[in-house]
N, C-alpha and C positions, 0 to 999 in steps of 0.2 A: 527597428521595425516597431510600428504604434499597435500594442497590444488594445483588442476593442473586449468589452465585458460580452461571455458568451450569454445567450439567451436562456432560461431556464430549462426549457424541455431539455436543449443539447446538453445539461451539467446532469438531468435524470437520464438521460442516455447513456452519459458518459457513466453515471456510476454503477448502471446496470453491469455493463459491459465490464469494468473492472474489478466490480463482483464476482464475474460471471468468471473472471481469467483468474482470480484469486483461489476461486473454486477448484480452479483444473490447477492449477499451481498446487494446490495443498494436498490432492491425489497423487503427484507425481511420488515415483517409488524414492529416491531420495529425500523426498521432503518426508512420508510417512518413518525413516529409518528416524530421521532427526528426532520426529516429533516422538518416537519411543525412546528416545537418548533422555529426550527433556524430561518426560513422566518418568524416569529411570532416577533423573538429578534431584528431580524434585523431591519425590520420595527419600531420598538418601538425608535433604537435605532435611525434612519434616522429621525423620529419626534423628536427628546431630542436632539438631538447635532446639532453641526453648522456644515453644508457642508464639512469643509477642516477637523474637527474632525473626522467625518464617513467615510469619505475617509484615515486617519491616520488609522483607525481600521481595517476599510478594505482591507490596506495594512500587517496591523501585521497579519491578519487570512491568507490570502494568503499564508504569507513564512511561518506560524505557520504551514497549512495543504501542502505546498511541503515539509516543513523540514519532516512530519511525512509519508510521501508518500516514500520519499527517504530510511526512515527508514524501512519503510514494507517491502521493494521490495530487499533492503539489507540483513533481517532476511530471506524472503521468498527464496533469493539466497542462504544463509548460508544452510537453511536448505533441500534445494535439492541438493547441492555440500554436503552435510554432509551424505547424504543419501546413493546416488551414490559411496563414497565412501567405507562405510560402506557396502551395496551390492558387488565394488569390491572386498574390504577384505574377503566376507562371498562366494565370488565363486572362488578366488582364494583356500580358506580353503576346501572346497567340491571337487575342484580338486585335491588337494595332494593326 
């Protein structure tokens, strides 16, 4: 299937909305339990290591969580251009 470049507004659309679902995502009651685990590790970890170590760490989570940022927002595009697609195939065929 010929992937076509979406048009600009629909990529501000899109990232409004996946904003917007990242938001209600990060309120969910399991997500806030995790997110006190993390501030829980962190801390631990800020007492146990020497300043330039917890800043080395603090740098590898950083690109750890853009690397996986980049990754979601990649699959969430695949799968709305895969979508789209697949709706124009299925209303071209309703039209013949």
């Amino acid at each position: 299937m010929e992937q076509l470049p979406l048009p600009e507004w629909i990529k501000i659309a899109f990232d409004a909305r996946f904003n917007e679902q990242a938001n209600i995502i990060g309120k969910m009651p399991e997500i806030a339990s995790l997110r006190l685990r993390q501030v829980e590790l962190e801390n631990r970890l800020k007492e146990e290591l020497s300043p330039q170590l917890f800043q080395f760490i603090l740098g590898w989570e950083e690109t750890l969580n853009y690397r996986q940022t980049i990754e979601k927002e990649s699959l969430y595009y695949a799968g709305i251009t895969d979508g789209l697609q697949i709706w124009k195939h299925l209303l071209n065929d309703i039209a013949k």
